[in-house]
Residue frames as a rotation matrix with the C-alpha (Angstrom) as fourth column:
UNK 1
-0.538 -0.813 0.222 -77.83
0.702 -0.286 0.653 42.26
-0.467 0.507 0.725 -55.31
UNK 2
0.498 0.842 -0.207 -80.02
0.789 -0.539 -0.295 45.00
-0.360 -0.017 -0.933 -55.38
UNK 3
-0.817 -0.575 -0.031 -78.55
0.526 -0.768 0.365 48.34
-0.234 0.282 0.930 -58.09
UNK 4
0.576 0.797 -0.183 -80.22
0.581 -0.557 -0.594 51.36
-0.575 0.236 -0.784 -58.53
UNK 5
-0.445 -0.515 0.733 -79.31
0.871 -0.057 0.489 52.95
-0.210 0.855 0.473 -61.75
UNK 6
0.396 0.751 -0.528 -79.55
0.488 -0.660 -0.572 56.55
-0.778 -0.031 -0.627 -61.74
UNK 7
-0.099 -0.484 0.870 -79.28
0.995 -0.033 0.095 59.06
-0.018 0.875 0.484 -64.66
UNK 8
0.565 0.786 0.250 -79.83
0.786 -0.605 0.127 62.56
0.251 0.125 -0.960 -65.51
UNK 9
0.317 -0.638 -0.702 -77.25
0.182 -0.685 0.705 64.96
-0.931 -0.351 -0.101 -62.94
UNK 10
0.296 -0.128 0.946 -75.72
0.822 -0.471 -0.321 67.50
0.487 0.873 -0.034 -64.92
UNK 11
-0.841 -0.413 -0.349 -74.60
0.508 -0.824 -0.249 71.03
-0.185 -0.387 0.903 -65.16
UNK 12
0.013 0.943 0.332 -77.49
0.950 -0.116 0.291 73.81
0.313 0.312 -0.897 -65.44
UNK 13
-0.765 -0.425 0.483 -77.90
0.350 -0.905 -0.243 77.28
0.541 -0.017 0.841 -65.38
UNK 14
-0.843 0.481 -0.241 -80.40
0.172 -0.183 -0.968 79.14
-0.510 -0.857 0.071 -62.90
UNK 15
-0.050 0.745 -0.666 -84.05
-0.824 -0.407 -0.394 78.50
-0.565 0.529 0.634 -63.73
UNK 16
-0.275 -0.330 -0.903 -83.34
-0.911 0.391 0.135 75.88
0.309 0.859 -0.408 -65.77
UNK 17
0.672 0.701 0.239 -84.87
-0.728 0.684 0.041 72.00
-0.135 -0.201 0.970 -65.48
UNK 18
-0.302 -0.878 -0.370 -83.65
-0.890 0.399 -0.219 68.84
0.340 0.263 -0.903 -65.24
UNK 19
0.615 0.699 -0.365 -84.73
-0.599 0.715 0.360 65.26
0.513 -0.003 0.859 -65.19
UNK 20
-0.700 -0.636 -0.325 -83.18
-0.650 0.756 -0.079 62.49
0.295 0.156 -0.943 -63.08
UNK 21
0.622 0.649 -0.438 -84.45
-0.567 0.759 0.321 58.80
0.540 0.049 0.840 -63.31
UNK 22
-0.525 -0.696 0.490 -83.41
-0.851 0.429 -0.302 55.79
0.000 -0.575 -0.818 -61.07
UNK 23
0.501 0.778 -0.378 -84.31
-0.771 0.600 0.215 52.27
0.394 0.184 0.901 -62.40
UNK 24
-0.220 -0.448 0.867 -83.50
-0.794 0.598 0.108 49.14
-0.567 -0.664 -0.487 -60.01
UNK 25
0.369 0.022 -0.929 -82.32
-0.679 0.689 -0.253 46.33
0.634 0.725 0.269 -61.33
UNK 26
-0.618 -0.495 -0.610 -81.13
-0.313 0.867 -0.387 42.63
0.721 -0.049 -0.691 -60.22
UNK 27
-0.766 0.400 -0.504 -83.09
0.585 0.758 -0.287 40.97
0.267 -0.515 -0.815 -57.21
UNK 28
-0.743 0.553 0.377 -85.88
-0.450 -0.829 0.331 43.69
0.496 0.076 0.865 -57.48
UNK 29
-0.282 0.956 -0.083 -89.06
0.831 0.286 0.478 43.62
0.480 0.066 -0.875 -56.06
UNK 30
0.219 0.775 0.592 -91.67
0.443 -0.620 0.648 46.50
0.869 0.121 -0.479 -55.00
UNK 31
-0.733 -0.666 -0.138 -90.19
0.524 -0.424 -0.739 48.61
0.434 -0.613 0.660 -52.72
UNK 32
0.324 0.770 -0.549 -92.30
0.888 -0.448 -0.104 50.70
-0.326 -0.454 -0.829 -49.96
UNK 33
0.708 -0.291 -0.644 -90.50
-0.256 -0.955 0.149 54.35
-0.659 0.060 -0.750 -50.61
UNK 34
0.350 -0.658 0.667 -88.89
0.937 0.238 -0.257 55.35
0.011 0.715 0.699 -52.94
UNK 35
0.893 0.300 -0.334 -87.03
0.407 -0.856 0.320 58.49
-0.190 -0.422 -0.886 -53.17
UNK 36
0.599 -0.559 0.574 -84.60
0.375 -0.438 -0.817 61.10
0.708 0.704 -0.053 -53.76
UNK 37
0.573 -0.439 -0.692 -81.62
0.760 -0.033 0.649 62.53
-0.308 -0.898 0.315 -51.12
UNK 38
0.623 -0.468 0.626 -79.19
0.262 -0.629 -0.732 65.15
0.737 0.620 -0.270 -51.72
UNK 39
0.640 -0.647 -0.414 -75.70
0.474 -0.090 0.876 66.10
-0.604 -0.757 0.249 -49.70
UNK 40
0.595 -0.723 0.351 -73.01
-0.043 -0.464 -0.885 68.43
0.803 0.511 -0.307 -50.08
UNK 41
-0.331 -0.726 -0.603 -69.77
0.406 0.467 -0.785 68.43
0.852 -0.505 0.140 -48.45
UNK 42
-0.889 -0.449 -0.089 -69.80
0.230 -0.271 -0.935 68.55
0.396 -0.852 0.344 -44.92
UNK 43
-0.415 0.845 0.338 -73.40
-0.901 -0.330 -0.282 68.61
-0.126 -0.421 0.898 -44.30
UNK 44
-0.386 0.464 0.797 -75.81
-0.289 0.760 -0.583 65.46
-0.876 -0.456 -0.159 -43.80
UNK 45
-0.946 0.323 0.041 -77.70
0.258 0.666 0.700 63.48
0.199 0.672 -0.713 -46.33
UNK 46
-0.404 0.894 -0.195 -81.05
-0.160 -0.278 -0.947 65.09
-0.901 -0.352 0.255 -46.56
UNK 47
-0.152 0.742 0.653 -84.42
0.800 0.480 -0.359 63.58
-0.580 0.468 -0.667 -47.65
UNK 48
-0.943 -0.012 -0.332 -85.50
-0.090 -0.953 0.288 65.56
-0.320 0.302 0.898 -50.92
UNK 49
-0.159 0.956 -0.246 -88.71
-0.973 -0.193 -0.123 63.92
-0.165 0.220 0.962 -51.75
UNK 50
-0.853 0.006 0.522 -89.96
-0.123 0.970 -0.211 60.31
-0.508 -0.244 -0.826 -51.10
UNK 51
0.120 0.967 -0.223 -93.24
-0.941 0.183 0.284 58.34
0.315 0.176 0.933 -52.81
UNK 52
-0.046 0.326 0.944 -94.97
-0.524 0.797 -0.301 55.20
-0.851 -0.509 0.134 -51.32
UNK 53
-0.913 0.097 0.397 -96.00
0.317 0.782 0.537 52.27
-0.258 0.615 -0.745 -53.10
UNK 54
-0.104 0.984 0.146 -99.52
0.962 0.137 -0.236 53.82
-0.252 0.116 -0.961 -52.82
UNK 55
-0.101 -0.394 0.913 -98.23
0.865 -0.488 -0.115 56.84
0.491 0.779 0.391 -54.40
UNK 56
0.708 0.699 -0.101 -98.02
0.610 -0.534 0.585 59.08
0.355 -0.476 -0.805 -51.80
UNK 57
0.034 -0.877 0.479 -95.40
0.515 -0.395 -0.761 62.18
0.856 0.272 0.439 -52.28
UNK 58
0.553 -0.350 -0.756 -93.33
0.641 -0.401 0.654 64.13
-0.533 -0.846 0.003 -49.33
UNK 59
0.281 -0.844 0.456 -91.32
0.619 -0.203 -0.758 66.84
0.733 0.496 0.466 -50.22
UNK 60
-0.503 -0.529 -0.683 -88.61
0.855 -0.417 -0.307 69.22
-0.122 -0.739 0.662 -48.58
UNK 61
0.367 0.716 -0.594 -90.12
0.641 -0.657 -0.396 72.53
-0.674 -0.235 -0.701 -48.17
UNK 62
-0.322 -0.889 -0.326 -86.95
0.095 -0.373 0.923 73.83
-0.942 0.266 0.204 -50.32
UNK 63
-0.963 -0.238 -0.127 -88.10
-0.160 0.125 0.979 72.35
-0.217 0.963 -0.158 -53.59
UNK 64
-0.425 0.798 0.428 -92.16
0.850 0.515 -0.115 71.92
-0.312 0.315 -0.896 -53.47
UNK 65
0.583 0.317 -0.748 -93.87
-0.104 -0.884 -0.456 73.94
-0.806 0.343 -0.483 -56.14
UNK 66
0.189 -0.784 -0.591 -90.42
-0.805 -0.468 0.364 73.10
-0.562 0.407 -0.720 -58.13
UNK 67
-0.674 -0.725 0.139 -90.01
-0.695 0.687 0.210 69.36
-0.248 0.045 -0.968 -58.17
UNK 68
0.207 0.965 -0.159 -91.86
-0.978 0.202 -0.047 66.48
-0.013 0.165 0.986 -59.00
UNK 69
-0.670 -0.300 0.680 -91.60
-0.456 0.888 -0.058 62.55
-0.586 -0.349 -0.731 -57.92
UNK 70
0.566 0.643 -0.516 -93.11
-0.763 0.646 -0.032 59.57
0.313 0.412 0.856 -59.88
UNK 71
-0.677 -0.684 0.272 -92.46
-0.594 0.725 0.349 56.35
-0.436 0.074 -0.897 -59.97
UNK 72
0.382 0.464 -0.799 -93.75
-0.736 0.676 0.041 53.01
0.559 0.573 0.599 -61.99
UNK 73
0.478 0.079 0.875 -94.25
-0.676 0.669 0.309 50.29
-0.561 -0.739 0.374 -59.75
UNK 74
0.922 0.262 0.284 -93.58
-0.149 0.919 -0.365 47.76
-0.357 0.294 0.887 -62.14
UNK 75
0.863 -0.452 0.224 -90.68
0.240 -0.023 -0.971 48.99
0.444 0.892 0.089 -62.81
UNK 76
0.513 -0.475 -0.715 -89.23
0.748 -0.161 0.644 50.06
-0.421 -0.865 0.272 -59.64
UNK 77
-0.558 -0.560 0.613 -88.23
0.748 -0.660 0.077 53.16
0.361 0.501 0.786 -61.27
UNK 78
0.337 0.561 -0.756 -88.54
0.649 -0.721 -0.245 56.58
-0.682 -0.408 -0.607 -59.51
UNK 79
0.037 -0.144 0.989 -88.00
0.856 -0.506 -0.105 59.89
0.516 0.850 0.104 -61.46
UNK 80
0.006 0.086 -0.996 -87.40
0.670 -0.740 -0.060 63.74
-0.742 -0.667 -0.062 -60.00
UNK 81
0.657 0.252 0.711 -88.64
0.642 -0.682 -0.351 66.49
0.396 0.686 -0.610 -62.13
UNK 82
-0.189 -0.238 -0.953 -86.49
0.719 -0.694 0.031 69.55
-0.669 -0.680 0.302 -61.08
UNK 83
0.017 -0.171 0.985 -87.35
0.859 -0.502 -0.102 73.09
0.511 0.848 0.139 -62.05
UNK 84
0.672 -0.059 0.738 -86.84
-0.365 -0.894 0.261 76.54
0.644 -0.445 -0.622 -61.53
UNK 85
0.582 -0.451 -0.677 -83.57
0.591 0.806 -0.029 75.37
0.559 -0.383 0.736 -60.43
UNK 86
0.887 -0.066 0.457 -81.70
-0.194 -0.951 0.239 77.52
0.419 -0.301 -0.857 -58.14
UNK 87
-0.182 -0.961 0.208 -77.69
-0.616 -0.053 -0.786 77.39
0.766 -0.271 -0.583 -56.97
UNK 88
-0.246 0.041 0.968 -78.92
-0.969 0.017 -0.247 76.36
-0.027 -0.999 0.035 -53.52
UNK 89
0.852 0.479 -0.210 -80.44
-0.516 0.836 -0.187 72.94
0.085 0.268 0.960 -55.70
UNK 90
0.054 -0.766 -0.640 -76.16
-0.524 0.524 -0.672 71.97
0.850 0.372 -0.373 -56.18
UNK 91
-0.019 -0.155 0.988 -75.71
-0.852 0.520 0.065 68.88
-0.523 -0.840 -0.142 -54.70
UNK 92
-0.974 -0.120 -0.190 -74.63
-0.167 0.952 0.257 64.97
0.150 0.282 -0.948 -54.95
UNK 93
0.019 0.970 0.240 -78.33
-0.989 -0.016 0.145 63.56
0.144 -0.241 0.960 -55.41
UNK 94
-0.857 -0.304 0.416 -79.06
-0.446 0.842 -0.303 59.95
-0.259 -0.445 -0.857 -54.30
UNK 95
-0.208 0.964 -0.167 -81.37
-0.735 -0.041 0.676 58.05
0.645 0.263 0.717 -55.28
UNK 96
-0.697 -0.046 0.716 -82.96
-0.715 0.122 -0.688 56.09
-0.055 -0.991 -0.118 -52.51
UNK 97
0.120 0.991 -0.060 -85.67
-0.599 0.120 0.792 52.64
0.792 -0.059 0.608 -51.65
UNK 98
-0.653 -0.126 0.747 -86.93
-0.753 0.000 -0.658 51.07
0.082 -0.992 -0.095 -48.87
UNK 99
0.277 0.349 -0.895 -87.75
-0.579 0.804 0.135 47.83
0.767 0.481 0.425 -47.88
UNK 100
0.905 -0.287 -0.314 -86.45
0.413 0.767 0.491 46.63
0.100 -0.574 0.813 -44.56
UNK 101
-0.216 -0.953 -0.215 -83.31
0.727 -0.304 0.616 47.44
-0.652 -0.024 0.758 -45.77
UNK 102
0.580 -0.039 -0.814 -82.36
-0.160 -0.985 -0.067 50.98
-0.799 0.169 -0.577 -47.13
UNK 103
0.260 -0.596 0.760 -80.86
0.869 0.488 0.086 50.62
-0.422 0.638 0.644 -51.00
UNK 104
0.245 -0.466 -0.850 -78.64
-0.394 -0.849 0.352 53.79
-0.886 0.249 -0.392 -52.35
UNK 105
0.774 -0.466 0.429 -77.54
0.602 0.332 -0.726 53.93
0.196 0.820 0.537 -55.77
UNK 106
0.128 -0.985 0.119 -74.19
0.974 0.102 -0.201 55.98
0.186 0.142 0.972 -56.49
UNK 107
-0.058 0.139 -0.989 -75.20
0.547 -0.824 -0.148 59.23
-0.835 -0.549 -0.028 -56.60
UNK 108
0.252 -0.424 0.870 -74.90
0.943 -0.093 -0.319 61.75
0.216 0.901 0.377 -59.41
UNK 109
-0.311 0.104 -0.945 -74.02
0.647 -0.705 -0.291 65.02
-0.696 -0.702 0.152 -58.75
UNK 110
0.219 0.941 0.256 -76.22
0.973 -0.192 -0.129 68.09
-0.072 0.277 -0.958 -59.76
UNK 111
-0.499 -0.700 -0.511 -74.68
0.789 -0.611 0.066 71.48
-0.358 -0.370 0.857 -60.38
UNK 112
0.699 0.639 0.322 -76.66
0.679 -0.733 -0.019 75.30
0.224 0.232 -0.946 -60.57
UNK 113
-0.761 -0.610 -0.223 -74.66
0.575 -0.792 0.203 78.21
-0.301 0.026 0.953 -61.72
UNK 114
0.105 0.561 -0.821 -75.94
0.412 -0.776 -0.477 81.61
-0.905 -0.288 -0.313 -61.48
């Protein structure tokens, strides 16, 4: 009964920053990846930036320079800095871990007006 409790999605104007956080709760334990997704209609689920357990960060070419990943182990909580946000950033974000099995939280969705 793994939940992943994200927070943060919003409206924003171009340029502008934003913070979401995603903290797992109920049968937790230390996930290998954590990480961040993002989809709009009609177009795949795509990976926006992932960290290991041994804190090693991936991003999409789209958003590096812009974003930023953390997480606290102990906490199974990941975080996505976003800045210098840009229109092209709107999208449902996901937050994402991994373990065997793949846990999603709900989503939140993320919106950049010009």
């Amino acid at each position: 009964q793994v939940q992943l409790v994200e927070s943060g999605g919003g409206l924003v104007q171009a340029g502008g920053s934003l913070r979401l956080s995603c903290v797992a709760s109920g049968n937790i334990f230390v996930f290998d990846h954590m990480g961040w997704y993002r989809q709009t209609a009609g177009n795949e689920r795509e990976l926006v930036a992932e960290i290991t357990r041994g804190g090693s960060t991936n991003y999409a070419d789209s958003v590096k320079g812009r974003f930023t990943i953390s997480r606290d182990l102990a906490k199974n909580a990941v975080n996505l800095r976003m800045s210098s946000l840009k229109p092209e950033d709107t999208a449902f974000y996901y937050c994402n871990a991994y373990s065997n099995i793949n846990y999603w939280g709900q989503g939140t969705q993320v919106t950049v007006s010009s």
